[in-house]
C-alpha positions in Angstrom: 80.6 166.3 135.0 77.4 167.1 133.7 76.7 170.7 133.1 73.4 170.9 134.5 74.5 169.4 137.5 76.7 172.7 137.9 76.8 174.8 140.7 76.7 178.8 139.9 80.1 179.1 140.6 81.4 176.1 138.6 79.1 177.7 136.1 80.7 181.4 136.2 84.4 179.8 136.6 83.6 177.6 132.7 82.5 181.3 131.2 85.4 183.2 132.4 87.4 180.1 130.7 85.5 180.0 127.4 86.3 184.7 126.7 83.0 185.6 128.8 84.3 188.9 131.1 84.1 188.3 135.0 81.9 190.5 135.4 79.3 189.3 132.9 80.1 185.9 134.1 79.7 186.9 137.7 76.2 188.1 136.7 75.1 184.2 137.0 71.7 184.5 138.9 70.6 180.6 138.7 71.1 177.6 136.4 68.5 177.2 134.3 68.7 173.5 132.5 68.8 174.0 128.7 69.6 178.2 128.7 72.1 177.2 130.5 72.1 180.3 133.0 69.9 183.2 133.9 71.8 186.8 134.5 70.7 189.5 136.8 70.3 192.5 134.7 71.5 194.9 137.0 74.6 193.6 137.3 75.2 193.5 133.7 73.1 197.5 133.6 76.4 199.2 133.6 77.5 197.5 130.2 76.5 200.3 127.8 75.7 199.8 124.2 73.8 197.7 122.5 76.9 196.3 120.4 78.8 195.6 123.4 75.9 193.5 125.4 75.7 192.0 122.1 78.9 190.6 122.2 78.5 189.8 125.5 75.6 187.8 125.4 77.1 186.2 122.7 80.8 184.8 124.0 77.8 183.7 126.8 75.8 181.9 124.0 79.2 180.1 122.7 80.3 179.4 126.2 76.8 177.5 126.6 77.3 176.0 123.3 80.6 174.5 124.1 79.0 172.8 127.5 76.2 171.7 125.8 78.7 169.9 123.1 80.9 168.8 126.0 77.4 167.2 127.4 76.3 165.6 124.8 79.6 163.7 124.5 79.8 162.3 127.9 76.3 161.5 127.6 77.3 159.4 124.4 79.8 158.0 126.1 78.5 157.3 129.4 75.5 155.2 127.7 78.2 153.2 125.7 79.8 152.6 128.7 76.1 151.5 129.8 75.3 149.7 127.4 78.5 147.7 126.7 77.7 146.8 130.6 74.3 145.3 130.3 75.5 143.7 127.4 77.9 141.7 129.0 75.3 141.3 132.1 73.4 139.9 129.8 75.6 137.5 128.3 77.3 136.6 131.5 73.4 136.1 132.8 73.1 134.1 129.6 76.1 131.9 130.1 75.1 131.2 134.0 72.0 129.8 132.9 73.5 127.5 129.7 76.2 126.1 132.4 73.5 125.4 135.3 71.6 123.5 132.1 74.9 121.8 131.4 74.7 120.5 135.2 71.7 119.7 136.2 71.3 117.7 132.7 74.6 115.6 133.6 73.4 115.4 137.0 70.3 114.1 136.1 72.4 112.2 133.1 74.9 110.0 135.8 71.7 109.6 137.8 70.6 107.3 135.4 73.4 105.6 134.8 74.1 104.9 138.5 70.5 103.1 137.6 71.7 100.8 135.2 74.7 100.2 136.7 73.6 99.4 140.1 70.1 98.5 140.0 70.4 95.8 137.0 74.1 95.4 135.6 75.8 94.7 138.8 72.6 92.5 140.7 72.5 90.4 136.8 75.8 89.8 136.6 75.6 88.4 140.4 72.3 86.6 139.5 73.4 85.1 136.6 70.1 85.5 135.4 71.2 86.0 131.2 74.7 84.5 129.8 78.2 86.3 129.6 77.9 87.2 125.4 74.2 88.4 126.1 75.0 90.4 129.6 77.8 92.1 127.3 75.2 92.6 124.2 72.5 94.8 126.7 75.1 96.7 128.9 78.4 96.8 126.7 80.7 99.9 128.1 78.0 101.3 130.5 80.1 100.9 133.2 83.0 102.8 131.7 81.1 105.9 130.2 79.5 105.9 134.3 82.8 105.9 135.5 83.9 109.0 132.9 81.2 110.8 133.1 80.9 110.8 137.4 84.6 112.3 137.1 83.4 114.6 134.7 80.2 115.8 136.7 82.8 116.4 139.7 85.3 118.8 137.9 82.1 120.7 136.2 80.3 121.2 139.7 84.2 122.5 141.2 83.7 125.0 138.5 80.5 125.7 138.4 80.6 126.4 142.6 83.0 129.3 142.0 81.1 130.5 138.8 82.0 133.6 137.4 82.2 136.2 134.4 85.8 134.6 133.8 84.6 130.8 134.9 85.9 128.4 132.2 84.7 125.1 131.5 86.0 124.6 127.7 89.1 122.6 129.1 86.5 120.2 130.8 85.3 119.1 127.1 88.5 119.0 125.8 90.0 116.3 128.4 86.6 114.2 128.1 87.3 114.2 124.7 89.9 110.5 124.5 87.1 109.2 126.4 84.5 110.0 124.2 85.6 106.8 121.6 83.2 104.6 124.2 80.5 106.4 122.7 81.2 105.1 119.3 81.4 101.6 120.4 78.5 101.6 122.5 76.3 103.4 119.3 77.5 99.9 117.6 76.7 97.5 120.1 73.1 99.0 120.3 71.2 97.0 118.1 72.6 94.2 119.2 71.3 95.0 122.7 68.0 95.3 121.2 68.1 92.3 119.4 68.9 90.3 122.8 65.8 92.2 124.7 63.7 90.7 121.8 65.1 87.8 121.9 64.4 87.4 125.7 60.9 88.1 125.5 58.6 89.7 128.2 58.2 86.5 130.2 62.2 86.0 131.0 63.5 86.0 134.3 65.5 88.9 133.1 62.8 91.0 132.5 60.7 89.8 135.8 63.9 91.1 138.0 64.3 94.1 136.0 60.1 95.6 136.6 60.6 94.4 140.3 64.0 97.0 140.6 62.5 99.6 138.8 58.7 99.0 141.1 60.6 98.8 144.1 63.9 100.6 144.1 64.2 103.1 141.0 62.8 107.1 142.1 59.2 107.7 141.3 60.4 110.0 137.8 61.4 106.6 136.5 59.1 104.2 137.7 57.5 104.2 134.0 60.8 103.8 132.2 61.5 100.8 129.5 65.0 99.2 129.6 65.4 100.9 126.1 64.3 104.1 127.3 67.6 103.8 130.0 69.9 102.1 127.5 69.6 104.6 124.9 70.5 107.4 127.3 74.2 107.8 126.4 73.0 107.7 122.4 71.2 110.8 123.4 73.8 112.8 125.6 76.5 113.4 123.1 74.0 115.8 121.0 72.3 117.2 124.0 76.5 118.0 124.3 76.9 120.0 121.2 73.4 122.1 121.3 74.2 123.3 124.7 78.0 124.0 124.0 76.7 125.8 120.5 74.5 127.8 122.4 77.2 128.9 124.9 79.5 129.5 122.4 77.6 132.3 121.2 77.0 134.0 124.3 80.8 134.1 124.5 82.7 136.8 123.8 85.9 136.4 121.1 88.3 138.1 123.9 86.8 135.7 126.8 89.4 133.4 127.7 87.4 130.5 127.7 86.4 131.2 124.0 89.1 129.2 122.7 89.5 126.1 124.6 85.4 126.3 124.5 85.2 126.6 120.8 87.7 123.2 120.7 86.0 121.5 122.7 82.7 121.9 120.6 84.5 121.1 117.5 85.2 117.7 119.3 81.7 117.1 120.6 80.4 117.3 117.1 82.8 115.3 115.6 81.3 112.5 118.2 77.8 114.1 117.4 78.0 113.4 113.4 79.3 109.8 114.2 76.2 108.9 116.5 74.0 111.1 114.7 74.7 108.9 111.6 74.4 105.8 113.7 70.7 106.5 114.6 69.8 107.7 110.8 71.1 103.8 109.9 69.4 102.5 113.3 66.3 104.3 112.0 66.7 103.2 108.6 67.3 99.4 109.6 64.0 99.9 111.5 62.1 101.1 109.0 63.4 98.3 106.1 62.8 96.1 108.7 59.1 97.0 109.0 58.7 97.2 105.1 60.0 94.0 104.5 57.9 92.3 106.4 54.4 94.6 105.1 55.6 94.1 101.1 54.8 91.0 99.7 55.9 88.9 96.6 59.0 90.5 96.4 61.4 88.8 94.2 64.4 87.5 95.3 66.4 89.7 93.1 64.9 93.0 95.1 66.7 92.5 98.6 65.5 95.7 100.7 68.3 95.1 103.4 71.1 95.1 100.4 74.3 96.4 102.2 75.2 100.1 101.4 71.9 100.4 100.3 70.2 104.1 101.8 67.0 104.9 102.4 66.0 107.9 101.2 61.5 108.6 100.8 58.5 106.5 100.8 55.2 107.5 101.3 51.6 107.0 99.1 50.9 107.9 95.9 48.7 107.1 92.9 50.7 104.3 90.2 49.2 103.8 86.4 48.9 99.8 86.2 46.4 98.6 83.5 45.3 102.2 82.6 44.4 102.5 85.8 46.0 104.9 88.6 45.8 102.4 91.7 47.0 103.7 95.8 50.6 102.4 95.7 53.4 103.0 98.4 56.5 103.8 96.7 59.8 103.3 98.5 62.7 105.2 96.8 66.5 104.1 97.9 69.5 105.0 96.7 69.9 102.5 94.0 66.3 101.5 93.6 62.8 102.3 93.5 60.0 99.9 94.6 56.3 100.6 93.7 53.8 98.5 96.1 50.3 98.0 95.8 47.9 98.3 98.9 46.0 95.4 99.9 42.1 95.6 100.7 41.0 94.8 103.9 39.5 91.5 104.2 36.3 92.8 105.6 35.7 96.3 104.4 37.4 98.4 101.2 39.7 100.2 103.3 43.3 99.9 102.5 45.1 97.1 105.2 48.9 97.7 106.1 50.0 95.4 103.9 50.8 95.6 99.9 51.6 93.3 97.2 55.0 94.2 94.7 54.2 95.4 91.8 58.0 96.6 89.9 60.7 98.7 90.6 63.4 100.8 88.8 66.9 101.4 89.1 68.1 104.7 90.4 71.4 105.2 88.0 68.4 103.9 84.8 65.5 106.2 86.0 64.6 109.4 84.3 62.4 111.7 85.5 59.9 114.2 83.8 57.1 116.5 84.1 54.3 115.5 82.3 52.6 117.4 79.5 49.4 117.9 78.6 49.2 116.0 75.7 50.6 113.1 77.0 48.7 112.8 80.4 46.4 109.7 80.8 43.0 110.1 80.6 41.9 110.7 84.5 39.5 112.4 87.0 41.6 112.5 89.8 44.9 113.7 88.3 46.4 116.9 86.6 49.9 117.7 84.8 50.5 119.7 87.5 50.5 117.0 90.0 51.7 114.2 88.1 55.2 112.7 86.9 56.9 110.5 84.8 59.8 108.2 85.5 61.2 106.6 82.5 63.8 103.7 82.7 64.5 101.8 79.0 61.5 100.7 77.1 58.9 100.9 80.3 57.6 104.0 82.3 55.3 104.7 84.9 53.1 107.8 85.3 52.6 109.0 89.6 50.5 111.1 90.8 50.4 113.3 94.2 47.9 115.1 96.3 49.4 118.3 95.4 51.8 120.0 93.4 54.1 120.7 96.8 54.0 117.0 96.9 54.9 116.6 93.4 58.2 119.1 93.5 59.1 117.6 97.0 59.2 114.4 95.2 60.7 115.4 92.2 63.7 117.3 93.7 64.5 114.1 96.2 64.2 111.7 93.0 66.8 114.1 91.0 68.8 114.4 93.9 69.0 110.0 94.3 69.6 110.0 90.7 72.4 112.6 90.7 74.3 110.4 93.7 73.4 107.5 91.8 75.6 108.4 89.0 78.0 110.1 91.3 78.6 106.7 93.0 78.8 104.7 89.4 81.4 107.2 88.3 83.7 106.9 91.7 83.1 102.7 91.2 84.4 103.2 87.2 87.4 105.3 88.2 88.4 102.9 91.1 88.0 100.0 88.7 90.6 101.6 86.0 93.0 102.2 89.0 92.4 99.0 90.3 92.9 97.5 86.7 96.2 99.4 86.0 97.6 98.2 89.5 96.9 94.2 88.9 98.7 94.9 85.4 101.5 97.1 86.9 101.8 94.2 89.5 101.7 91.6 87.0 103.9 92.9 84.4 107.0 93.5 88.0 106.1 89.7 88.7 107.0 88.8 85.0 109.8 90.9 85.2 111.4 89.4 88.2 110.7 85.8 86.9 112.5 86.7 83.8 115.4 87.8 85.1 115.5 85.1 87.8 115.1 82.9 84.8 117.9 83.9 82.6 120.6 84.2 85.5 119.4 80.5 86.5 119.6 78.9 83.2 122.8 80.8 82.4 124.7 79.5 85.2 122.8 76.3 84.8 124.1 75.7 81.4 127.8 76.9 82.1 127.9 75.0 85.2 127.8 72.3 81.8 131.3 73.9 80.9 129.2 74.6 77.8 128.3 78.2 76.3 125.0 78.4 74.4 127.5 78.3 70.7 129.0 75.2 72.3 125.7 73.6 72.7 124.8 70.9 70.1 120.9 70.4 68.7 119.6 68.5 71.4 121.1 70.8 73.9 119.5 73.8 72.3 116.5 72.4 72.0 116.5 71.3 75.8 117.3 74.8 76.9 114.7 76.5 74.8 111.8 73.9 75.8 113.0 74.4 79.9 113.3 78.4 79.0 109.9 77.9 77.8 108.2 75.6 80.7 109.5 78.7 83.1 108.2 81.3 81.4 104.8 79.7 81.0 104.8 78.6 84.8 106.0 82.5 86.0 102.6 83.9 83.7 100.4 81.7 85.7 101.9 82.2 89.1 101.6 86.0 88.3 97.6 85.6 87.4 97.1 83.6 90.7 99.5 86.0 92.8 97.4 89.2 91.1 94.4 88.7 92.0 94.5 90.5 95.5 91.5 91.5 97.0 91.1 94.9 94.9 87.4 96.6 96.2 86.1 97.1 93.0 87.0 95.8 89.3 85.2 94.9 85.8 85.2 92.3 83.7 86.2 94.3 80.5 89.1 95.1 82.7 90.2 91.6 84.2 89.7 90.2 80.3 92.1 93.0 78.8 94.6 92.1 81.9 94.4 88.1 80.9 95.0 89.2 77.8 97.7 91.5 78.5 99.0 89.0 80.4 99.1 86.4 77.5 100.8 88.7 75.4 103.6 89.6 78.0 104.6 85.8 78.5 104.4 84.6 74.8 106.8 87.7 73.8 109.2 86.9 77.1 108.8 83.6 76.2 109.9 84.3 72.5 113.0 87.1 73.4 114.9 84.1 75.3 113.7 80.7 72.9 116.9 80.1 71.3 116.0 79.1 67.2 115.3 75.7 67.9 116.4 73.3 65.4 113.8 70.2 64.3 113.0 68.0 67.2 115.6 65.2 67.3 115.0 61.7 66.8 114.4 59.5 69.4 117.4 57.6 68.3 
């Protein structure tokens, strides 16, 4: 207890305790907070001697020390103790709020998707206002991830109705997890939705039913919606997922139980989450090809913008030397190429339009990139070195110039880091075409083997089936077998070549020409181990 909160007696009773005399300690008047006590001195009168009131008044000094000490520590520990408590009110307080975010979102979440469910999948599909393939291209697994996610909502609102400091809802996650595959496949069907909706076009019946639903039917928050805006909802829900189960996670204490099964469950969600996340950076990417394709003109048919495995990576404007001139160009830099693009004028006016003519373009893995120096830099108002780069590919270069030298290293660091994965990639596509060379040969060289051996048995027991061994065998006999021996042999090579050429991802022509070769080789030396020395063709007589 604290010792200020003593009473005299508790007070007296501690100094008697701590070597302080009764009487001395019975000479307690009052408390007096940080003194400690307050003696009357008449009681204490009949101590005579200075030394002995000395020591006295000192074992009554240590006694207060020794309380004040004792104090101090349950004062340390009894705002630990307070502390510890408010953090964990705190995060508890924290955690409440993240899980009621967690439901109202998936209420509101299952809200829409009753929408699009029962307001336009179901009343289409009874209308037959669009066909089967295009009703499946605009709603794909809607009305599976509904069905998952309303059972989902239930369990987390049984949970979140007897919330608590122990409440768990990690587990939840984890059994939605099997489930969460539809995702994946709906994130794939999207642009196909899209490209249905397009195809439609405003005026369609489809459309017509769909603003008279949503007019007459839909609640007043959603009265404005698009189709889109509903049918990219689940694209959205898996990262609105992993934000708010990141967030809880670290408001969770290590010893909670729910930090384990929580922290799995997150570690699924984001698995999901990379997978769609990468989705919409290629939906986004398609989208913006898409809209550069159809602004660039005079490409050549060599420079396909929508080449498969092709990445996006920067575009934006920036000042091009053509003719000893620095013109506006927009250069669009992808992971194997770079495209420079000159604007257009406006018909009417000098302003620049939204289109651009083709002017060249580099190739990544070629492309080197430099700093320009002083010497060096064309002759120009609006440009510095320090604003300016170089990009070397071959014989031909370019110099480019930017607003600002933040724009220059921005640039600089994203072309380096396309250039780096460039020859990453070309690396990766060598080594797989040495494996891929060493397997065909491999395979080959087993085929030839086989043949060969199958070849000897059959001609052995071919020519002793004759009741003839090969020193038995006359000319003509000889010169039979070795001819036959050498018709196989020739047929097994070709066979081989035809049989080897499995669909291998990637392979080079240095490689498939040393493998023919190889090849060649193999079946003339076979061929020559089993010819018997033939003796001179004999006559036809």
């Amino acid at each position: 207890m604290d010792y200020r909160y003593w009473t005299v007696e508790q007070t007296s009773a501690f100094m008697i305790k701590t070597g302080v005399p009764k009487t001395a300690a019975y000479a307690v008047k009052d408390l007096d907070g940080i003194k400690l006590v307050n003696f009357d001195e008449k009681k204490l009168g009949w101590f005579e001697g200075f030394k002995i009131k000395g020591e006295i008044l000192e074992k009554i000094h240590t006694a207060g020390t020794i309380a004040q000490k004792e104090f101090a520590a349950t004062v340390i520990t009894r705002a630990a103790r307070q502390f510890e408590f408010r953090k964990m009110n705190k995060l508890y307080a924290y955690r409440t709020n993240v899980a009621q975010e967690l439901l109202s979102t998936e209420e509101s979440y299952v809200q829409q998707l009753n929408l699009i469910v029962k307001l336009f999948a179901e009343p289409v599909m009874t209308k037959q206002l669009i066909t089967m393939d295009q009703y499946k291209k605009i709603f794909s697994d809607i009305q599976m991830i509904l069905s998952v996610n309303e059972q989902f909502l239930q369990s987390f609102q049984k949970v979140i109705s007897q919330w608590n400091s122990e409440s768990k809802i990690g587990g939840l996650f984890i059994k939605l997890a099997p489930f969460l595959k539809i995702y994946g496949e709906y994130c794939k069907n999207y642009p196909e939705a899209l490209k249905v909706l397009k195809e439609l076009g405003s005026g369609h019946e489809f459309f017509k039913f769909y603003y008279s639903q949503i007019r007459n039917n839909a609640p007043d928050e959603y009265k404005n919606f698009e189709l889109t805006s509903f049918l990219i909802t689940p694209i959205q829900r898996i990262p609105r997922y992993k934000l708010l189960l990141n967030d809880l996670l670290k408001h969770t204490p290590q010893n909670h139980p729910d930090f384990k099964d929580l922290s799995n469950g997150f570690n699924i969600v984001s698995q999901v989450a990379i997978s769609v996340n990468e989705f919409s950076r290629q939906h986004e990417y398609i989208d913006k090809v898409n809209e550069l394709s159809e602004r660039i003109t005079d490409l050549p048919s060599d420079v396909n913008l929508q080449q498969p495995g092709r990445i996006y990576q920067k575009d934006g404007i920036v000042l091009a030397l053509f003719k000893k001139k620095f013109v506006p160009c927009h250069c669009l830099l992808f992971s194997d190429v770079c495209i420079f693009a000159q604007y257009k004028e406006a018909m009417l006016s000098k302003t620049l339009s939204k289109k651009f003519t083709y002017k060249t373009h580099f190739n990544v893995i070629d492309m080197k990139i430099e700093e320009v120096k002083e010497e060096e830099m064309p002759k120009t108002k609006e440009l510095t070195p320090e604003t300016t780069l170089k990009i070397t590919s071959g014989k031909s270069h370019i110099f480019v110039g930017l607003k600002s030298k933040a724009d220059k290293d921005e640039w600089f660091k994203v072309f380096e880091s396309a250039y780096e994965k460039a020859v990453e990639r070309k690396k990766v596509f060598e080594d797989k075409a040495i494996e891929a060379s060493k397997q065909k040969a491999e395979v080959a060289k087993n085929m030839l083997d086989i043949k060969y051996q199958s070849l000897r048995t059959t001609q052995t027991r071919k020519w002793s089936e004759r009741g003839k061994s090969v020193a038995q065998m006359s000319c003509v006999e000889k010169w039979r077998l070795a001819q036959e021996a050498k018709q196989s042999m020739a047929e097994a090579a070709v066979h081989s070549r035809v049989n080897s050429s499995i669909d291998m991802t990637v392979s080079t022509p240095v490689c498939s020409k040393q493998h023919l070769s190889s090849e060649s080789n193999i079946s003339e030396n076979l061929v020559q181990s089993v010819s018997i020395p033939s003796s001179p063709k004999p006559d036809s007589k």
